[in-house]
C-alpha positions in Angstrom: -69.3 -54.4 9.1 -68.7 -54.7 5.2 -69.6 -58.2 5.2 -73.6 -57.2 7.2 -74.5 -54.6 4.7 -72.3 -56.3 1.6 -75.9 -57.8 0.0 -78.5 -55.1 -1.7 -80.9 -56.3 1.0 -79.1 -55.2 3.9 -78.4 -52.0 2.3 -81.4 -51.4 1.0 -83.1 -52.0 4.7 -80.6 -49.6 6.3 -80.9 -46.9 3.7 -85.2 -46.8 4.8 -84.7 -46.7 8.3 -82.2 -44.3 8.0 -84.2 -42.2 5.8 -87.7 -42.7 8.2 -85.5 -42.1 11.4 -84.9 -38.5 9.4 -88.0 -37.7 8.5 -89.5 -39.1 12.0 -87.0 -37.2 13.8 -87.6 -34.0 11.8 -91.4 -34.3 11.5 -91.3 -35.3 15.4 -89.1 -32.4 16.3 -91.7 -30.1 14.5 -94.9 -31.2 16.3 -93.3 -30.7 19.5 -92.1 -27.4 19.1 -95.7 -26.6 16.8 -97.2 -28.2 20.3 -95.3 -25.9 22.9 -96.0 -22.8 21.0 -99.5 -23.3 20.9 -100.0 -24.3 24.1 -97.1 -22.0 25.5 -99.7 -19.1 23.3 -102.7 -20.2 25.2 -101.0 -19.6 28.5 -100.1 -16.6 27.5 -103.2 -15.5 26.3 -104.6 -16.8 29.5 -101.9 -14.8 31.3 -102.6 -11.7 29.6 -106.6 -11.5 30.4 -106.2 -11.9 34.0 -103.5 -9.0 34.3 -106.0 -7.1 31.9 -108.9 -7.6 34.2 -106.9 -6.8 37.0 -105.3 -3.6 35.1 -108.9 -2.5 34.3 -109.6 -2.7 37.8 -106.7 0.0 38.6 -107.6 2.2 35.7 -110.9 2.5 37.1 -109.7 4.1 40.1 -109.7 0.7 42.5 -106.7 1.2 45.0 -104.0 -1.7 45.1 -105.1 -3.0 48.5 -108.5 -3.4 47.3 -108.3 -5.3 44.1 -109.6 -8.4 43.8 -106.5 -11.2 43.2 -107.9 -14.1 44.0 -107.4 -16.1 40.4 -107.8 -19.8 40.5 -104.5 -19.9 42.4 -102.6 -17.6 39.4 -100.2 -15.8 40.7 -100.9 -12.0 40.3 -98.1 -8.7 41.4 -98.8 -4.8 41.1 -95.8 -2.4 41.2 -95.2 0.7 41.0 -93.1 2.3 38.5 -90.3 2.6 41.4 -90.4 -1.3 41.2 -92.2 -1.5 44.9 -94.6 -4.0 45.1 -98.1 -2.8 46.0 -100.3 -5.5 45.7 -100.1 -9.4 45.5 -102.2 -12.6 45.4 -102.6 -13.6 49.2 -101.5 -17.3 48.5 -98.4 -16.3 46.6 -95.1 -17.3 48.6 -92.2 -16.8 46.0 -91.8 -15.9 42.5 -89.3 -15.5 39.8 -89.3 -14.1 36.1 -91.1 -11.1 36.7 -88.2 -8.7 38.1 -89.6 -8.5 41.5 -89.0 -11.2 44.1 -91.4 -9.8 47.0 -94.6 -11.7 47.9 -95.7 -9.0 50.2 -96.5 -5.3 49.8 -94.7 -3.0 51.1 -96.1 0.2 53.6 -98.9 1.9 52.4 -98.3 3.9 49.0 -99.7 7.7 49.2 -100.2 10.4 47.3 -97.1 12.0 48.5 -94.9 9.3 47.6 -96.1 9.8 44.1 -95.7 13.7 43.2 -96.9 14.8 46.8 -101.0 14.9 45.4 -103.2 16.8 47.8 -106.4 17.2 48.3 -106.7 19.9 45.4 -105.4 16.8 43.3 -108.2 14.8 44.5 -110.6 16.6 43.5 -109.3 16.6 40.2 -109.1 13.0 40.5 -112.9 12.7 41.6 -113.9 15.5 38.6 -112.4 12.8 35.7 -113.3 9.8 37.8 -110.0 8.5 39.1 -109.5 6.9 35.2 -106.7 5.5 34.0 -105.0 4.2 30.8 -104.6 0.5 30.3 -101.3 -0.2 27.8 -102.4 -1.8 24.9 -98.9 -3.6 24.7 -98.3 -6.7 27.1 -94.7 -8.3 27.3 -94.4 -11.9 28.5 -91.6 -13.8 30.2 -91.7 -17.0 31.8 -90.8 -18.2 35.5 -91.7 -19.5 38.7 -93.9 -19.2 41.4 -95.4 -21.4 44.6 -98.8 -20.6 45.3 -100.2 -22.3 48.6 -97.4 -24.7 48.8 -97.4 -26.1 45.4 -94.7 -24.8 43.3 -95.1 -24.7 39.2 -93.6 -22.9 36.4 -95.9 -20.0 35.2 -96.3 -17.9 31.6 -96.1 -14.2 32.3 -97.8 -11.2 31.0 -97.0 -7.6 32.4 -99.0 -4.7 31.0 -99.1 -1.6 32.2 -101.6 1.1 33.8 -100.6 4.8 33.6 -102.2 8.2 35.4 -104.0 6.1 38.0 -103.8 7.6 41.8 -100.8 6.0 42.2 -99.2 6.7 39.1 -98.1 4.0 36.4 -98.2 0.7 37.8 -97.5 -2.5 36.0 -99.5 -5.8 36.7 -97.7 -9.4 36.7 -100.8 -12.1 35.9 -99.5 -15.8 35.7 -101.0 -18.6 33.8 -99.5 -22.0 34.7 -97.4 -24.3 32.1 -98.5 -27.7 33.4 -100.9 -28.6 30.3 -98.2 -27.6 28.0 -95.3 -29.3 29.7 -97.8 -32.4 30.3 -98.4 -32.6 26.4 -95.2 -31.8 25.2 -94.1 -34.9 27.8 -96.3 -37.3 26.6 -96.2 -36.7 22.8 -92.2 -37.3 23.5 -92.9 -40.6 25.3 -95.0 -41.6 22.5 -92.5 -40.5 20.4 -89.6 -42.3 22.0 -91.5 -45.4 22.2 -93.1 -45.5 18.7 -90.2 -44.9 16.4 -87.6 -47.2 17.3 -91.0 -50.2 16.9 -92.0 -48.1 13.6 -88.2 -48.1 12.2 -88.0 -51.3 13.1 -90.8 -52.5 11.0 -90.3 -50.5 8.2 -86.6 -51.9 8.4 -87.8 -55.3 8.2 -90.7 -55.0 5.5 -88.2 -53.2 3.3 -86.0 -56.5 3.9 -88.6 -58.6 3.3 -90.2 -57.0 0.5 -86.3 -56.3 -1.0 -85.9 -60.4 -0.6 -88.9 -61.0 -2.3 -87.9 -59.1 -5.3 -84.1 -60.0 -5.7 -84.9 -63.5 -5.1 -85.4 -64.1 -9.2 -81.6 -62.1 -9.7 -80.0 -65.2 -7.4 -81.7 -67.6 -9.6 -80.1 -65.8 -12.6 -77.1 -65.6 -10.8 -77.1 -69.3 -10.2 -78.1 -70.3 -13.6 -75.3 -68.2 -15.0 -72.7 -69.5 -12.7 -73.6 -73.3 -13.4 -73.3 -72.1 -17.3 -70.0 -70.5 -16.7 -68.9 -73.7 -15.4 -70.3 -76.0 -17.6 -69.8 -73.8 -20.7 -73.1 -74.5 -22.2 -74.3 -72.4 -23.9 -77.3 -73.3 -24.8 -78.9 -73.2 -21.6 -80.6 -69.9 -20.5 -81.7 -68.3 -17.2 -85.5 -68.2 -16.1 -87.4 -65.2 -16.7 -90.0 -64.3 -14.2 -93.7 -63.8 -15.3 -93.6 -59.9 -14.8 -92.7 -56.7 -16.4 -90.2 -55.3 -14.1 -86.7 -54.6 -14.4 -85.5 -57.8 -12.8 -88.1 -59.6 -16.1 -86.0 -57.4 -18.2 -82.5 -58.4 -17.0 -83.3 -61.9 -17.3 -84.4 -61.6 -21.1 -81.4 -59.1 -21.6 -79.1 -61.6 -20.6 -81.1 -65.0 -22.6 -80.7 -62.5 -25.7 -77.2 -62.0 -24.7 -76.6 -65.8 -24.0 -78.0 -66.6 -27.2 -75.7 -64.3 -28.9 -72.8 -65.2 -27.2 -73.8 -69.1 -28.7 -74.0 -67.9 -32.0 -70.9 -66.0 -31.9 -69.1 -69.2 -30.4 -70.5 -71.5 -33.1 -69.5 -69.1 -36.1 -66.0 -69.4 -34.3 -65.9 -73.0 -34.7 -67.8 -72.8 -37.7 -65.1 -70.2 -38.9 -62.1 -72.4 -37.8 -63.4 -75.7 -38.8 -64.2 -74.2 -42.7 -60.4 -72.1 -42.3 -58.8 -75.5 -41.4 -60.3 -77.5 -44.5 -59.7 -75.0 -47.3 -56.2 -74.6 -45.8 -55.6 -78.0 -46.2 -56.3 -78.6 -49.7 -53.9 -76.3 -50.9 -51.2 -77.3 -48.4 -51.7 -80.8 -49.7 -51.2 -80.3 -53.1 -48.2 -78.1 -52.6 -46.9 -80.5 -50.5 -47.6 -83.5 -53.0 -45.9 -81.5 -56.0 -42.6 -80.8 -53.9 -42.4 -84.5 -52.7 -42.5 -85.5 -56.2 -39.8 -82.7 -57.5 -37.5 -83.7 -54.5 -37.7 -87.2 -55.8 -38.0 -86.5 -59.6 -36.9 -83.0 -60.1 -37.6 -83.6 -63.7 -41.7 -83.8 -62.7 -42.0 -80.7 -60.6 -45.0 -78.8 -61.9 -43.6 -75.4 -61.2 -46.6 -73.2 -62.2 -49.0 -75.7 -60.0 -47.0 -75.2 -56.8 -46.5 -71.1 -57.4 -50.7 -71.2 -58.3 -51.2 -72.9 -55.2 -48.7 -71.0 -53.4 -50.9 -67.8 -54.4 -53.9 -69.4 -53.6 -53.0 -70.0 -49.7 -51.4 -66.2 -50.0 -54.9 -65.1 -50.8 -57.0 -66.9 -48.5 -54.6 -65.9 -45.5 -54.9 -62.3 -46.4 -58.8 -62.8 -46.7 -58.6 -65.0 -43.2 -55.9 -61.8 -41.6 -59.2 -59.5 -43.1 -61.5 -61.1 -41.4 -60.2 -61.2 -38.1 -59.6 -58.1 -38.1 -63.0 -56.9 -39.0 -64.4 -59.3 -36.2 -62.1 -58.0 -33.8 -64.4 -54.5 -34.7 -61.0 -52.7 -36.6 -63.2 -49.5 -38.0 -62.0 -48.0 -41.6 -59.8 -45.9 -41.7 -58.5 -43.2 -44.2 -60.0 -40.5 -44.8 -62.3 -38.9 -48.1 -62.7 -41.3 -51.2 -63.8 -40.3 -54.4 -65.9 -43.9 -55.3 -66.1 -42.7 -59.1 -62.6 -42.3 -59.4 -61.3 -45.3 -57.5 -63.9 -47.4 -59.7 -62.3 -46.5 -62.4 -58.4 -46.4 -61.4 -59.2 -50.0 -60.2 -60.8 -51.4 -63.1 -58.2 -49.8 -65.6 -55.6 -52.0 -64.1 -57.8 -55.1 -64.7 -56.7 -57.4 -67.6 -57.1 -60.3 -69.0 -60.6 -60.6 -67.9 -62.5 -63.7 -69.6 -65.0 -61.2 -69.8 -65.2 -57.4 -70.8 -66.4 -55.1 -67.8 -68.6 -52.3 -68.8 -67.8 -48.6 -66.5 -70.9 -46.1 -66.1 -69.3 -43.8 -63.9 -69.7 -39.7 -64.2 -69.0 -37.2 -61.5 -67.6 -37.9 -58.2 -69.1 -39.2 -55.3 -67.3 -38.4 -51.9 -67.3 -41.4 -49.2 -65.8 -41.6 -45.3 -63.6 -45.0 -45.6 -61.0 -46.9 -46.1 -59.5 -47.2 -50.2 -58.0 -50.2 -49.4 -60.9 -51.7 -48.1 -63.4 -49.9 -50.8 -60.7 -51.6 -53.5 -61.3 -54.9 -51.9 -65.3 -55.1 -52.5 -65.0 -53.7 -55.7 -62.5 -56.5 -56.9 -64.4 -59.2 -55.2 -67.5 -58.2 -56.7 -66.1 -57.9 -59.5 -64.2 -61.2 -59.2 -67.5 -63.1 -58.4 -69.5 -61.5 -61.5 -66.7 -62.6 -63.7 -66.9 -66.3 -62.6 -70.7 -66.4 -63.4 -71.0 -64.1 -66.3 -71.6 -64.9 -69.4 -70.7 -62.5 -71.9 -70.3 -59.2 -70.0 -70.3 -57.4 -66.7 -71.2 -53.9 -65.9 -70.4 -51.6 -63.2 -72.3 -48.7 -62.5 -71.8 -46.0 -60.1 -75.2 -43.7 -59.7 -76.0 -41.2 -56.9 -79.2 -40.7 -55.0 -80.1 -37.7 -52.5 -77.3 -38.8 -49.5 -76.2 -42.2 -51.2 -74.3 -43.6 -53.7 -75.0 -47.0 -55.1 -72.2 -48.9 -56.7 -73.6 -51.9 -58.9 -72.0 -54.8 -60.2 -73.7 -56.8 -62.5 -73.5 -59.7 -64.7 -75.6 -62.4 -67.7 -75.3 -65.5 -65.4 -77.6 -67.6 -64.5 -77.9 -64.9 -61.1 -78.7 -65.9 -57.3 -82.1 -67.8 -56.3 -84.6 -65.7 -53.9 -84.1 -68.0 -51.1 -80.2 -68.1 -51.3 -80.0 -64.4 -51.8 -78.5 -63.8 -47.7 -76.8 -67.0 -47.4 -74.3 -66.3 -50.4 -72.7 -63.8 -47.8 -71.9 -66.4 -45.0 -68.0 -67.3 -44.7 -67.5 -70.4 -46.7 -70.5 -70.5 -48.9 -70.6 -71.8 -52.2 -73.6 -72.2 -54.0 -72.7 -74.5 -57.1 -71.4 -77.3 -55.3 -69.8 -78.8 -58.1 -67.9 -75.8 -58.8 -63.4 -76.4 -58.5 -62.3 -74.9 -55.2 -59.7 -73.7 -57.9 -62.2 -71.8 -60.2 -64.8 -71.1 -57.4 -62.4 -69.5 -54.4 -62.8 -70.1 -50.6 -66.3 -68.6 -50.7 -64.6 -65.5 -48.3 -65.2 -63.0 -50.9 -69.3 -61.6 -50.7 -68.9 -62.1 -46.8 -66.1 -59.8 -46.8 -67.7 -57.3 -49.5 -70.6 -57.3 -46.8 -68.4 -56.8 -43.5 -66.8 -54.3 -45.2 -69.7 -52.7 -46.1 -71.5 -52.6 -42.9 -68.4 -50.9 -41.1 -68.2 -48.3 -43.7 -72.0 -47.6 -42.6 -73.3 -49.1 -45.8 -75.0 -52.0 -46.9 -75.0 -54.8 -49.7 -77.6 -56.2 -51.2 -78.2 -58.8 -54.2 -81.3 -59.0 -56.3 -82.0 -59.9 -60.2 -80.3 -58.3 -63.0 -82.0 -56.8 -65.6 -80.3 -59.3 -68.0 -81.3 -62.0 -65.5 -77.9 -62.2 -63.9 -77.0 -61.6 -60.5 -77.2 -57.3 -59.2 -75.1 -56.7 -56.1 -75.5 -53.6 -55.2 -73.4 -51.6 -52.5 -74.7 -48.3 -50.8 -72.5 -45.9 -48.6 -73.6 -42.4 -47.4 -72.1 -39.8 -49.0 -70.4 -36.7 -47.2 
């Protein structure tokens, strides 16, 4: 059973016919009873004017053998308030549902069987003309009857007809229940033959249509399965010429595709760039301890210990950037950016090149101080390679930021280079020494950094035509 309804089509088709066979069923069930009490009204209504006309007929002083019951074969009963039955239709051969099973009258009812009237009573009866009072209440019930052979179920209404001659008599009129049985029957053998065809249809329309419109998700699933097993990833799924969800999966998941590419060819960008700056230094230590062991008295001591420092720092820049990759958020706490500007730069020296603090106040960040440190060294670091004569850092605040600027007399960073100095690995002065110029880690981790700190880095023209870098973080 989970196998039939394990596809979104199947499921899909079972949920609408179960949900029409609901609303059929309850819209069906409501007609039919709507139907019987309208038509179970009529014959009531119908029931209720012939026991009026024949109650009329007793009010107006028309003794029970005399009335005139002959109905369209509707079975009519007048009894006394002892429950006798006076008066019946002549074709009437057995009822139920009116209280009183006798099709015949009994002996002839007198005065004296109903308070022992006289002839002083008659005249009475003859001064207010014998009228009685129709009940303006009727009570209905349903049964049986068979009239002239034919046997039928019946609505019936009972009223009653008090101070006649004969007392209070109540009068049992029938209206039969063929037309509403007859409809109520049919309109459930339409009913019982129409749904199962209309569920059926709407069952397999909803299949169809739900075929129709998954059919572009199994070409996307198909695409991405033949890319999972050829890992290209430069192919991409189709995308179907509408604007529908299943159009905005399939662009979703190109954008996501093409993402994914990029992120797997910085990766091998990334390693391939890691492996060749590692090598150089490993090469050269490895050259200068060869020669030691075999001439001790050659060893360049201060060579192997820079390069030694050199493959320190870039493994701690590569260890940085993993992590950042990986999506390590800062951590820490509060940090005053005037202060750790200036705590950082006091512990420079040595510098080929004085570094000029504007810094007043303090300026509260969210971040890590480690990580804050780094950028401001690197930047720093970087400014000092290309500087001239001096560098300046200023620390200014603006509304709900605070911009950190580092800048130096160089010759500065041309327009169209000005985002690809912070890609891993890039060096713009190509003839620059790996030595003097670094592993060309630093402004992409300054910008890393940055943008996990909520911030961002930017590089423009110095006013004294060097390079500007610029960092912004929100401040608390």
């Amino acid at each position: 059973m989970r196998r039939v309804f394990g596809s979104v089509r199947s499921r899909a088709a079972l949920a609408a016919t179960l949900v029409v066979a609901v609303a059929l069923v309850a819209a069906g069930t409501a007609v039919l009873l709507a139907l019987r009490s309208n038509l179970t009204g009529q014959a009531g209504s119908a029931a209720d004017s012939g026991a009026r006309k024949v109650a009329t007929q007793l009010a107006t002083g028309t003794a029970p053998d005399a009335l005139d019951l002959d109905s369209d074969d509707r079975p009519v009963q007048v009894v006394d308030e002892d429950g006798r039955l006076v008066a019946a239709s002549d074709d009437l051969e057995e009822i139920t549902g009116t209280g009183t099973g006798a099709v015949r009258p009994e002996a002839a009812v007198t005065d004296d069987d109903h308070g022992g009237r006289g002839d002083d009573d008659d005249d009475a009866g003859d001064d207010d003309g014998g009228r009685g009072k129709v009940s303006d209440t009727t009570e209905y019930a349903d049964g049986t009857a068979t009239v002239d052979g034919d046997s039928a179920d019946y609505r019936f209404a009972a009223v009653e007809v008090e101070d006649t001659a004969y007392g209070t008599l109540t009068v049992y009129a029938g209206a039969p229940l063929a037309a509403e049985q007859s409809a109520v029957s049919t309109a459930l053998t339409s009913m019982l033959i129409g749904f199962p065809v209309l569920l059926v249809v709407v069952g397999g329309v909803t299949w169809l249509v739900t075929r129709r419109a998954l059919r572009p998700v199994e070409g996307i699933r198909t695409e991405m399965a033949a890319i999972t097993a050829s890992q290209d990833l430069g192919r991409r799924v189709p995308e179907p010429d509408t604007h529908d969800e299943v159009a905005r999966l399939a662009r979703t998941t190109n954008e996501t595709l093409a993402a994914l590419e990029d992120s797997v060819d910085r990766q091998r960008r990334f390693v391939a760039d890691a492996s060749h700056e590692l090598r150089s230094p490993i090469a050269s230590l490895r050259t200068q301890l060869e020669v030691g062991a075999a001439h001790p008295e050659l060893l360049d001591v201060d060579g192997a210990v820079e390069d030694t420092v050199r493959l320190q720092e870039l493994a701690a820049d590569l260890l940085l950037l993993a992590r950042l990759d990986a999506g390590e958020q800062p951590g820490g706490g509060d940090v005053d950016l005037v202060a750790l500007v200036r705590e950082e730069l006091s512990q420079r020296v040595g510098d080929r090149v004085p570094v000029a603090v504007t810094a007043r106040g303090s300026a509260q960040v969210a971040g890590s101080r480690g990580q804050l440190a780094r950028v401001l060294g690197n930047l720093v670091d970087n400014a000092q390679r290309h500087a001239r004569t001096a560098v300046d850092v200023t620390v200014a605040t603006d509304g709900r930021w605070v911009t950190l600027a580092v800048a130096d007399d160089g010759g500065g960073v041309p327009e169209g280079e000005r985002e690809r100095v912070f890609e891993r690995f890039v060096r713009l002065d190509d003839a620059r020494s790996r030595d003097g110029g670094g592993a060309g880690l630093g402004l992409a981790i300054a910008r890393d950094v940055a943008e996990r700190h909520g911030g961002t880095l930017t590089v423009r023209t110095a006013p004294g035509g060097g390079a500007l870098f610029e960092l912004g973080l929100p401040i608390l």
